[in-house]
N, C-alpha and C positions, 0 to 999 in steps of 0.2 A: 422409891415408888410405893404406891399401898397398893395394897393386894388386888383391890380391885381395879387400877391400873395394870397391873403386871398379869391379870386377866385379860383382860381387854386388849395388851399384847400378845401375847399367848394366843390367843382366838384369831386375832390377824395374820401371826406368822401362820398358824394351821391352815387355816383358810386359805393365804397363800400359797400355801406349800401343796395346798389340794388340787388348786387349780393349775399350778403348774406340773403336776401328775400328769391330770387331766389333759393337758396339751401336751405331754409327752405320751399319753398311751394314744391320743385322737389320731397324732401321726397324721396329721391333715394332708390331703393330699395335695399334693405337689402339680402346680399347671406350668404352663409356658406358653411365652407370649408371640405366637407368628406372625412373622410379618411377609406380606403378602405384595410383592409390585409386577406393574406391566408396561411394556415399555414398546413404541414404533420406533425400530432405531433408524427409519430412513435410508433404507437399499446400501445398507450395511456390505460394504465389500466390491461395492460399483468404481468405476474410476476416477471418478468426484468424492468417492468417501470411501476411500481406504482405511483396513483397520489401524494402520500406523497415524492417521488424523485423527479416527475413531476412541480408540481404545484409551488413549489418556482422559478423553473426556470425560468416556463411560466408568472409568474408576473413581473419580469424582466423585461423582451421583451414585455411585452404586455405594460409594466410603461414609457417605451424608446419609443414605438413606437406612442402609445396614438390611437389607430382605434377606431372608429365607430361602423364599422361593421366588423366582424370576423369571416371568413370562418375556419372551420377543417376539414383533413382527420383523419382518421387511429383512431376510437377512438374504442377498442374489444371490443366486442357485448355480453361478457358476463357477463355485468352490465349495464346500463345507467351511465355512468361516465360524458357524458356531466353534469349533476349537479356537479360533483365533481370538473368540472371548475369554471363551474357557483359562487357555494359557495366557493374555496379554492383557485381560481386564479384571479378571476373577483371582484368579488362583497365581497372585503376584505379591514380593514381597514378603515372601516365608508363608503365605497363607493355602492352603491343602485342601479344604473343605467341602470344596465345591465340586458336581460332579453336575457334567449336560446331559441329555436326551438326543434323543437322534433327529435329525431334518425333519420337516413337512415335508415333501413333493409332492407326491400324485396330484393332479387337480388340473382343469382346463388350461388356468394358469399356473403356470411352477416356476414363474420368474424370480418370484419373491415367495422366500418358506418361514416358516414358524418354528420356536424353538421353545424349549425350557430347560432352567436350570436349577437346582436344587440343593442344599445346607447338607452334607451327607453325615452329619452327626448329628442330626435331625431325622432326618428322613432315607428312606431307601424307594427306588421306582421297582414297582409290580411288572405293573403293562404300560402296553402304548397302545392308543387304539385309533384306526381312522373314522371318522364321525361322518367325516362327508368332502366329496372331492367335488362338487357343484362347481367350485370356483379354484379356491387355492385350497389346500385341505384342512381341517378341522380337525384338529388333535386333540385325546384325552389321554394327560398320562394320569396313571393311575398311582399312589404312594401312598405309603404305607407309615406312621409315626412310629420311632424306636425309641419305646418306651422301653429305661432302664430296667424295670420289672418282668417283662416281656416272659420271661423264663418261669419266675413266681407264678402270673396273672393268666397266661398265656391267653393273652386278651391286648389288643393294640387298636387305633386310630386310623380308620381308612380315610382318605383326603385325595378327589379326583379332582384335579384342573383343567379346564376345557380351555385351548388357546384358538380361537379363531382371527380371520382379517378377511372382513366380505368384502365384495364388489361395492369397487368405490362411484361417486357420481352421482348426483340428485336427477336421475333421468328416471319417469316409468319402468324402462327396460331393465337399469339397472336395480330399482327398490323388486321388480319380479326376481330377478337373480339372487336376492341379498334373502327373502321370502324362501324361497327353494333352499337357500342353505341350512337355516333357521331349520326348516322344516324339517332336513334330515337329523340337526339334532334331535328334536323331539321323537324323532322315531330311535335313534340309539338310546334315549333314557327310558322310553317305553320298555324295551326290553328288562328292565330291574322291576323287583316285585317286593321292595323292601325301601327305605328310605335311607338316602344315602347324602353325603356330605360332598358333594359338587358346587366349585365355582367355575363357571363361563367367563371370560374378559379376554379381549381383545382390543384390535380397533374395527370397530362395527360400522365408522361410516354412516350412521346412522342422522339421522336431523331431526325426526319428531316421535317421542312413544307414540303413535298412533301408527306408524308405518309397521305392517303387516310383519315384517322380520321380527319386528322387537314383540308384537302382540304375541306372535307363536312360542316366545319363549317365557313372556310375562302372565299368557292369558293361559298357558296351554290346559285342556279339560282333563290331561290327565295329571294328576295330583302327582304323582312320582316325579313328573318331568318339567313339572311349572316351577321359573324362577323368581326372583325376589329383588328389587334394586336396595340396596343399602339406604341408598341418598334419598328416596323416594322424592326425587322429585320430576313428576310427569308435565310433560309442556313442548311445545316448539321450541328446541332450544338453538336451533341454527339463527346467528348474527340476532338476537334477543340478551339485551343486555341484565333483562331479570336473572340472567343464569349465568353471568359473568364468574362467578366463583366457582361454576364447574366445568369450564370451558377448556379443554387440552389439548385443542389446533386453531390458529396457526401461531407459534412461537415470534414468525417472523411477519412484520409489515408488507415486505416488498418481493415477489418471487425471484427465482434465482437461485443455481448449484443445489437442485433437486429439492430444494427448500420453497412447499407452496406458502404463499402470501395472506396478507387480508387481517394480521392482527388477530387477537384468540376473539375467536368468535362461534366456535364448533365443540360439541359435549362429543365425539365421536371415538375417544376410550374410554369403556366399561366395564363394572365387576357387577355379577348375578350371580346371586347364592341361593340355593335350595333352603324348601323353609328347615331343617334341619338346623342347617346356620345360623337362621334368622333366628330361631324358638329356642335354640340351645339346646336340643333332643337326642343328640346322637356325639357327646361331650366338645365339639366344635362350636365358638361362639363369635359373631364378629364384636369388636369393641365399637362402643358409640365413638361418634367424631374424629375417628383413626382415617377414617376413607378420604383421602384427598390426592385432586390433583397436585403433584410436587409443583414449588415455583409460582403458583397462581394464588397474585396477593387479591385476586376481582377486581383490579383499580388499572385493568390493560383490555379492557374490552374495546375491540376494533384496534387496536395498537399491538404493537411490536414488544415481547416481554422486556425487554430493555431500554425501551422508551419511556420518559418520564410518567408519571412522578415513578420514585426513586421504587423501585422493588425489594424489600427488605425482606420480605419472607424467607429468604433462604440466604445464606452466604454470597458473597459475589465470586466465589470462586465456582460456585454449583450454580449462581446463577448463567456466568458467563459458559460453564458447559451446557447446559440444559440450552441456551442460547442457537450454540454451534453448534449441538449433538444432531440434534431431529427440528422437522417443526410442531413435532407433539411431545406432551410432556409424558410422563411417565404418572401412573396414579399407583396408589398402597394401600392398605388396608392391615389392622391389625386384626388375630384373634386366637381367642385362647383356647390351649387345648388340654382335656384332662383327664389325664387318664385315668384306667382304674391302679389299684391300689394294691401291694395284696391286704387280708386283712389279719386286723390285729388283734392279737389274742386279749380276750376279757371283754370285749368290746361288740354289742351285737350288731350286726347287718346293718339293723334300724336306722343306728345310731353309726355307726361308717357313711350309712347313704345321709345322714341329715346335714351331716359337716359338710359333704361336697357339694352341696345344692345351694350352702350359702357361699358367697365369696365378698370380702371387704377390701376394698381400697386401701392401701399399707402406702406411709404413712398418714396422716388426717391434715389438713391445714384448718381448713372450715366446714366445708359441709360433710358428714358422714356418707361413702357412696356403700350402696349396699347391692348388691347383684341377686338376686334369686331362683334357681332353674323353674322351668316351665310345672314341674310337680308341687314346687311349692307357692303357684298361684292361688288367688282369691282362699287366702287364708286369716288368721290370724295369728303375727308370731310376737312374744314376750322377748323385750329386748330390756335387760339390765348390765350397765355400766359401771364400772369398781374400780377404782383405783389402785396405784402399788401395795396398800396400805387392808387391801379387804373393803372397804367402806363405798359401799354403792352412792352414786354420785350423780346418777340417771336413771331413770325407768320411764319406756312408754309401751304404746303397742302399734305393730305397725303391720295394717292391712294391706297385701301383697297382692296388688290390684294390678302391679307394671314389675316385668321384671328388675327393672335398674327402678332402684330408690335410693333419693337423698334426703338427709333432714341434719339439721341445726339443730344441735343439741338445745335443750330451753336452759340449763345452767352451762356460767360459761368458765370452760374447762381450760386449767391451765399446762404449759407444754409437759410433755410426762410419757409414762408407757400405760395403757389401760387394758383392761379386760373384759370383752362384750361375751355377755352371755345367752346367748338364743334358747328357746324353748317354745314346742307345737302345743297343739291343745291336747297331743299323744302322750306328753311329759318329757319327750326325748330333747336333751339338750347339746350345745356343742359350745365350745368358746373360744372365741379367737381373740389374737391380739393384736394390739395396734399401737402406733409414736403418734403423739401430737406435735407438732411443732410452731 
């Protein structure tokens, strides 16, 4: 080699060696990815669906979909059968992990109660709280994230889940009743005077955002306690086939053995998040395009899930539980959570907080996904691209108008490990790294 060769490696390997420093001192923080589902298990424990029919179904679906955290409706109140999940659906198999909540009851009606269940190497439950006994009662458990730092940081993730199931039936009488429930949550979230990381989902029963239940939680004037739809998609969505792909009742065609009829034509399980969630303010994020009904390929509107054409979306072995299980499907949602960190020495605040506000999509196929928190909007951030080798390969600048940004790179890069390097108009920089493939 000639020297100025053996330069020019030299300055590569440095370079390299620098920035792998650098991602050893950044010590990026570490998120994780929750996955969030809700489920009508259909009068769970009655004598047309005992959990001995039940509960192989339910491990199915619960094996395919892998949650977290697991909301239920419908479980009859004349046993405690949440255990009979606990032990015959959850926690089977050499699997530990899972830990329940206690019943719903109180409420006009207590035929049918509400339950949840929780990843307990994840999570641990605070409280439980009743929201409102109007109908069936309105559960908030409240959890806590067990951040491995916890001791370090002494700073963790609060995550309240509200599990409701109003009053069913498109009657006046009934949307008043369904209104009055609504209402007592907004009066429980009133009570916080801080912004907090609450999701509401049940089955709501519901047929049109316009109906005064959904407004009270959508519209409501006080900021603390207005929710947010993921899906954002507001309409008539009862037997409307614009809205085929977010439709979660009815599973079956034909009625019969506690299974209502009519082919999916009803959006009546939902998830509502505080904007916390939505803005990513309080380290809680939902992921885009995570939120779906399981099982619902849109191409069964007014049909029976298993009625032609062929439903591919899910396994037929999940499809044929989802089938039997209920006549609603079960919906999910992912989102990320991140905690703090402790911090690292050499490294200031500034620059700890700018690492965590970006986050990149590992590893790359095509488009670059780039995440931003709500602080580093309507900015301008310097992004350069390097190769194994030191040698920048990319540079633009990318104004942080929306939190999730994608972009194509303009050269095109071949499969490899690269190095993105961010920088404010502060000078502070972070770098992450990422595979092409």
């Amino acid at each position: 080699y000639s020297n100025k060769m053996r330069k020019a490696f030299l300055f590569r390997i440095l370079y390299l060696t620098g920035f792998c420093l650098v991602l050893m001192n950044v010590h990026l923080y570490a998120q994780d990815t929750i996955r969030v589902m809700q489920y009508n298990l259909l009068r769970y424990g009655e004598s047309n669906q005992p959990p001995s029919t039940k509960n192989p179904l339910l491990s199915t679906i619960i094996n395919y979909v892998k949650p977290d955290i697991f909301g239920c409706n419908e479980f009859s109140a004349t046993a405690d059968y949440a255990q009979n999940v606990l032990t015959g659906a959850l926690n089977i198999n050499g699997e530990t992990k899972w830990k329940r909540c206690k019943l719903s009851k109180a409420g006009v009606d207590a035929s049918l109660t509400n339950t949840l269940f929780y990843n307990s190497n994840k999570f641990e439950l605070i409280s439980q709280d009743t929201v409102s006994k109007v109908q069936r009662e309105i559960t908030a458990f409240n959890l806590f994230y067990k951040d491995s730092n916890l001791v370090q940081t002494k700073d963790t993730i609060f995550f309240t889940v509200i599990v409701l199931h109003l009053k069913a039936a498109n009657g006046s009488a009934e949307a008043a009743t369904r209104a009055a429930e609504t209402q007592q949550v907004s009066r429980y979230m009133k009570k916080f005077t801080k912004p907090r990381n609450v999701l509401i989902m049940g089955d709501y029963n519901i047929y049109t955002h316009t109906e005064l239940a959904y407004q009270n939680l959508i519209a409501d004037t006080n900021l603390m306690g207005r929710f947010y739809d993921p899906l954002n998609k507001p309409g008539a969505w009862n037997n409307n086939g614009s809205f085929s792909a977010i439709h979660t009742q009815s599973t079956h065609s034909a009625t019969g053995g506690s299974f209502s009829g009519g082919g999916m034509d009803d959006r009546f399980d939902i998830m509502l998040a505080t904007k916390s969630i939505i803005s990513d303010s309080l380290k809680v994020r939902i992921l885009p395009n995570t939120y779906i009904p399981v099982g619902n390929d849109g191409l069964h509107f007014n049909l029976a899930l298993t009625d032609l054409p062929a439903n591919t979306s899910v396994p037929s072995t999940v499809l044929g539980s989802l089938y039997n299980m209920s006549d609603h499907l079960p919906i999910r949602a992912d989102f990320v959570f991140t905690p703090t960190k402790p911090a690292v020495q050499g490294l200031s605040l500034q620059a700890i907080q700018f690492s965590q506000q970006i986050q990149v999509a590992n590893p790359v196929k095509n488009n670059l996904e780039i995440h931003f928190s709500a602080n580093l909007l309507n900015q301008i951030i310097n992004l350069k691209i390097y190769n194994q080798s030191g040698q920048l390969v990319e540079s633009q600048k990318i104004a942080t108008a929306n939190s999730d940004f994608q972009s194509t790179p303009t050269v095109s890069l071949p499969e490899g490990i690269y190095l993105l390097r961010f920088e404010n108009k502060a000078g502070l920089s972070v770098i992450k790294k990422v595979a092409k493939y």
